[in-house]
N, C-alpha and C positions, 0 to 999 in steps of 0.2 A: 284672500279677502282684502279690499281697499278701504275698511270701515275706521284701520288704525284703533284711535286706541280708548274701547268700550266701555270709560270706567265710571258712566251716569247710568243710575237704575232706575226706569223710569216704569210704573206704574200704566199700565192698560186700562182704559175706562174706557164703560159706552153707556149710553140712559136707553131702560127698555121704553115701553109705550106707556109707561106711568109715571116717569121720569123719575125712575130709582136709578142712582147709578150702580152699574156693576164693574168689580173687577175682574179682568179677563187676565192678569198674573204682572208679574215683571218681565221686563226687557232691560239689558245692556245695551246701550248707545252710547257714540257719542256726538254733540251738541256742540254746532259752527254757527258762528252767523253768517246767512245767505249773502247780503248785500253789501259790496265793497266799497260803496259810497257811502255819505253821511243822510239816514235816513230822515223822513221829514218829521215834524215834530207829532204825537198820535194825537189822534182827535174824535177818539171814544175806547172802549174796550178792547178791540182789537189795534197791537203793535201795526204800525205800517212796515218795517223790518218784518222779512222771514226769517226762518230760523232752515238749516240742514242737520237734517240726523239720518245717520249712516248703522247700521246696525247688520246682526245677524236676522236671514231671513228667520219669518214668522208667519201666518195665517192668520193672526191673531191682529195681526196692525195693518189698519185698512185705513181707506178714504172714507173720513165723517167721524172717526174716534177721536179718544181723545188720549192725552200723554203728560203725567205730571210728575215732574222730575221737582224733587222736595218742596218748595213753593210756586214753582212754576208750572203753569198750565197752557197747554198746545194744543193746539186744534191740528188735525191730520189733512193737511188738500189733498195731500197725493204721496201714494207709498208707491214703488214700484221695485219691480225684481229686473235693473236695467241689463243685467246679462243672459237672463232665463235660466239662469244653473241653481235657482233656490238656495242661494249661500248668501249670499248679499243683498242687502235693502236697502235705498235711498230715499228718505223721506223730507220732505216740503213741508212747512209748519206754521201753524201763524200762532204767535201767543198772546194771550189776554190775558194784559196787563192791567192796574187798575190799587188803587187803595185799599188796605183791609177794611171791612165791614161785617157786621151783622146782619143778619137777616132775623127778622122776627114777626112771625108770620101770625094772625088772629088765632086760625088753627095749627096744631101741630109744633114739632122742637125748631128749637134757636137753633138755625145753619152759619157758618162762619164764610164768608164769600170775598170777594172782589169787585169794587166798583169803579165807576168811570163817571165821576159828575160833571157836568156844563153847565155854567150858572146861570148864561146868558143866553139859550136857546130861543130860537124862536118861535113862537107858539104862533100854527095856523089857523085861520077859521074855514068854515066849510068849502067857500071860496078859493084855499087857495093865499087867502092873504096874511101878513105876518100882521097881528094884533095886540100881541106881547111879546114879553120874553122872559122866560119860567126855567128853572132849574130842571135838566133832566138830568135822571141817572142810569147807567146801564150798566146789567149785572148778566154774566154767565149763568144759560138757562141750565147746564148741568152741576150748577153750584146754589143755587137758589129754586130753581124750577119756574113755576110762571105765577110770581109774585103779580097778588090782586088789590084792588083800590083796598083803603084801608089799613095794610099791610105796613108794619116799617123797618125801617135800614137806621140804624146804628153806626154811623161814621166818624172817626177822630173825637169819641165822645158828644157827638151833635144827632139827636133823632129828625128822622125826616120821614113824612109819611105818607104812601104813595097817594096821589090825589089822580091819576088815569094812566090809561096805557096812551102811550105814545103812536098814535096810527097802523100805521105795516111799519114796524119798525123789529117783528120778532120773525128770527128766520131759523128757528131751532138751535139756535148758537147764542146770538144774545138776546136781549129785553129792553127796552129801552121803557122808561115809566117818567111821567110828570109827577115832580116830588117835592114836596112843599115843608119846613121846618115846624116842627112839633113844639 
């Protein structure tokens, strides 16, 4: 095996069709970062930096899950079995990164999440044109699920509270919301 040396426990998650997450058990890995350059700086929830994690194979770690090794949270692009002998897995990672927060939803319990605010985004009208520019924030749909207008986030001790979704901006990974200070 060329996984070296296994010594992060990382946490199998996947969201069914109600966006409950479930745990599918632990994995040994271990955790490189992919890019030997200086990556660019991020510019929402998802790190522009990949990450490699090398592990014992599994069935259980596929493309579209997820991996959270103690505070850190991974999204899976791509697992693959690069020799075909089911002993070794190489996997391609993007992590979502992001400030603690709260979630505190009108219905239902306080979830404890990760955000990514932009203070200065541009808000468009039907058009097409930029009209403002409004605070958006975006939050991991497997850590919050699909927070609705109403709804608020709890950051660095400052509420904010969502005032819309952000256009096509949800791709079953993150959320992006127009979020205005309480």
């Amino acid at each position: 095996m060329r996984a070296g040396s296994l010594r992060h426990p990382a946490e199998i998650l996947v969201m069914d069709a109600d966006l409950q997450v479930l745990s599918l058990g632990v994995a040994y890995l271990s955790v490189l970062a992919k890019d030997s350059a200086e990556p660019p700086y991020p510019s929402g929830l998802r790190s522009p930096a990949k990450v490699a994690c090398r592990g014992r194979y599994t069935d259980r770690i596929v493309q579209g899950r997820y991996l959270k090794v103690g505070p850190r949270l991974f999204h899976i692009d791509s697992a693959r079995d690069a020799l075909g002998t089911r002993a070794d897995l190489a996997i391609t990672a993007t992590e979502l990164i992001g400030e603690p927060a709260r979630y505190l939803p009108e219905r239902g319990a306080v979830r404890c999440c990760r955000v990514f605010m932009n203070f200065s985004a541009p808000f468009l009208d039907q058009g097409g044109q930029v009209t403002d520019y409004r605070t958006l924030l975006e939050v991991a749909v497997i850590e919050a699920g699909r927070p609705q207008e109403g709804d608020v986030f709890e950051v660095g001790g400052e509420r904010w509270t969502v005032s819309g979704y952000a256009g096509d901006t949800d791709d079953g990974i993150v959320r992006a919301l127009w979020v205005e200070r309480s």
